[in-house]
N, C-alpha and C positions, 0 to 999 in steps of 0.2 A: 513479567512483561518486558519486551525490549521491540525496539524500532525496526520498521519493516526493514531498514538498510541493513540489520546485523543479519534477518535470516539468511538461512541457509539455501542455494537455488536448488530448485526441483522440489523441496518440504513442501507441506501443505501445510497452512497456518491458519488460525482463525482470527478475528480482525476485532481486538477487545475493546479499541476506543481511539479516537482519533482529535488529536490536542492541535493548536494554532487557531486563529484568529475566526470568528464566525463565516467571512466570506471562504476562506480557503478550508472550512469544515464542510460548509455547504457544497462547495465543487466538487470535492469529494465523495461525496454522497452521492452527487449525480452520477459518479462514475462508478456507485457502487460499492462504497467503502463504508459499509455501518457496520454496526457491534453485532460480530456475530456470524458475517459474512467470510468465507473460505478465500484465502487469495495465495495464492505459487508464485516467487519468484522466480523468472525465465532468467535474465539475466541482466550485470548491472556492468553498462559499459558508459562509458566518462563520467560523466555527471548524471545520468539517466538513469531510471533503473524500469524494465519493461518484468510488469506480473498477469499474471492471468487471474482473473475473476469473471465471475459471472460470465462464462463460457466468451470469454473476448479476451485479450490482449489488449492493456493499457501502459504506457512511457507516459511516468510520472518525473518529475525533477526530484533530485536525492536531497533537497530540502525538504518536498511536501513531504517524502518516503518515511523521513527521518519523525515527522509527526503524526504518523500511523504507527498505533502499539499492535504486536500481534502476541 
């Protein structure tokens, strides 16, 4: 496992578990971040980092990024 911020852009990843505090697990989830779920990183510019899941395009901060395991 390692942190969405190491994958590789354009890979397809699967989404094994996602660590940090209950509220910023929960938002994630709404955006579609559970165990299991497929997410592409598009690409990671300054502190951002913009993936696609669940057929949408999400710009997450490279903090949250860094607490999704793929």
């Amino acid at each position: 496992m390692m942190p969405l911020t190491l994958a590789k852009e354009g890979a397809a990843n699967s989404v094994k578990k996602i660590g940090g505090k209950p509220e910023i697990r929960r938002f994630l989830e709404t955006l579609g971040f559970v165990a299991g779920a497929d997410v592409t990183v598009v690409s990671q510019m300054g502190g951002n980092v913009i993936v696609h899941i669940k057929d949408s395009r999400v710009a997450i901060s490279r903090e949250m990024a860094s607490k999704i395991l793929v």
